[in-house]
C-alpha positions as CSV (number, residue, x, y, z in Angstrom):
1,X,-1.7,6.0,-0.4
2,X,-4.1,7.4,1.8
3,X,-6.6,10.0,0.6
4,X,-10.4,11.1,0.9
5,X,-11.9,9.0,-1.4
6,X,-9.9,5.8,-0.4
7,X,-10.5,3.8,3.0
8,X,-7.5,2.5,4.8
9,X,-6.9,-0.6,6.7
10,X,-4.4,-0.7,9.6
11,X,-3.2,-3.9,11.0
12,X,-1.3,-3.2,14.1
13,X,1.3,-5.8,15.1
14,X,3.8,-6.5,18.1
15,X,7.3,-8.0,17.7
16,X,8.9,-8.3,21.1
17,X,12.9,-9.6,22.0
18,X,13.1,-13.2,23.6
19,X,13.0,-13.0,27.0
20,X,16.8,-13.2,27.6
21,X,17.9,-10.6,24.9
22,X,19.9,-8.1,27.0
23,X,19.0,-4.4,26.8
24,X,21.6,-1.4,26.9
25,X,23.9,0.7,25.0
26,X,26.4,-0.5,22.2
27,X,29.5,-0.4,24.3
28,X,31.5,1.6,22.2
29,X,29.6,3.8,23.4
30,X,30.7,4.2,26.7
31,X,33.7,5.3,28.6
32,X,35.0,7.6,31.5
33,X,33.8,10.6,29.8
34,X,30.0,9.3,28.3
35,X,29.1,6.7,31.3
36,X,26.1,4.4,31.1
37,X,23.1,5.7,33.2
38,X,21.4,2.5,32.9
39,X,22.6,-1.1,34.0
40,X,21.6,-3.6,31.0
41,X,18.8,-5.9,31.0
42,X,17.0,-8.7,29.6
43,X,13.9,-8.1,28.3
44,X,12.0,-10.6,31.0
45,X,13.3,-8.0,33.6
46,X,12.2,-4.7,31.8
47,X,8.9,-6.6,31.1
48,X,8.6,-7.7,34.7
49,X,9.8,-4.0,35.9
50,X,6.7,-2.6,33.5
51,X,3.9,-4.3,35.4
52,X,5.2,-3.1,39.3
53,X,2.8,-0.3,40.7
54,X,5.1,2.6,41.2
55,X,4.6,6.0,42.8
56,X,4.1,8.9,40.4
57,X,7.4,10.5,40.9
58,X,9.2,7.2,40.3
59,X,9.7,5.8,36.4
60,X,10.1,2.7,35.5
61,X,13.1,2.7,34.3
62,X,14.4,4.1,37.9
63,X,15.2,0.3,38.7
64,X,17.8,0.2,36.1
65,X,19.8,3.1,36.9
66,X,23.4,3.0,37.4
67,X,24.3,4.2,41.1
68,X,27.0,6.4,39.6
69,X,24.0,8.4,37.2
């Protein structure tokens, strides 16, 4: 418990997907009336996507969108 008279030691950590684990929505999920804005992805591409220099009005994630969204 963290408190004033105790310090506290934080140990941060980083678990990341293998580099072929595909990213997107459960498909359930989807159909004609809830479509999927986003294509899915592996991680490797979203990691690759991360690094690009983009403009200030793009996002990353602009890449991935579907062309329907």
């Amino acid at each position: 418990m963290v408190n004033c008279e105790k310090e506290r030691m934080s140990i941060a950590s980083y678990c990341y997907p293998s580099s072929d684990a595909m990213i997107g929505p459960p498909k359930k999920l989807i159909d004609n009336d809830h479509p999927a804005v986003y294509k899915d992805f592996t991680f490797k591409e979203f990691s690759e996507q991360m690094w690009k220099v983009i403009t200030f009005t793009d996002t990353r994630l602009d890449s991935f969108k579907c062309s329907t969204a």
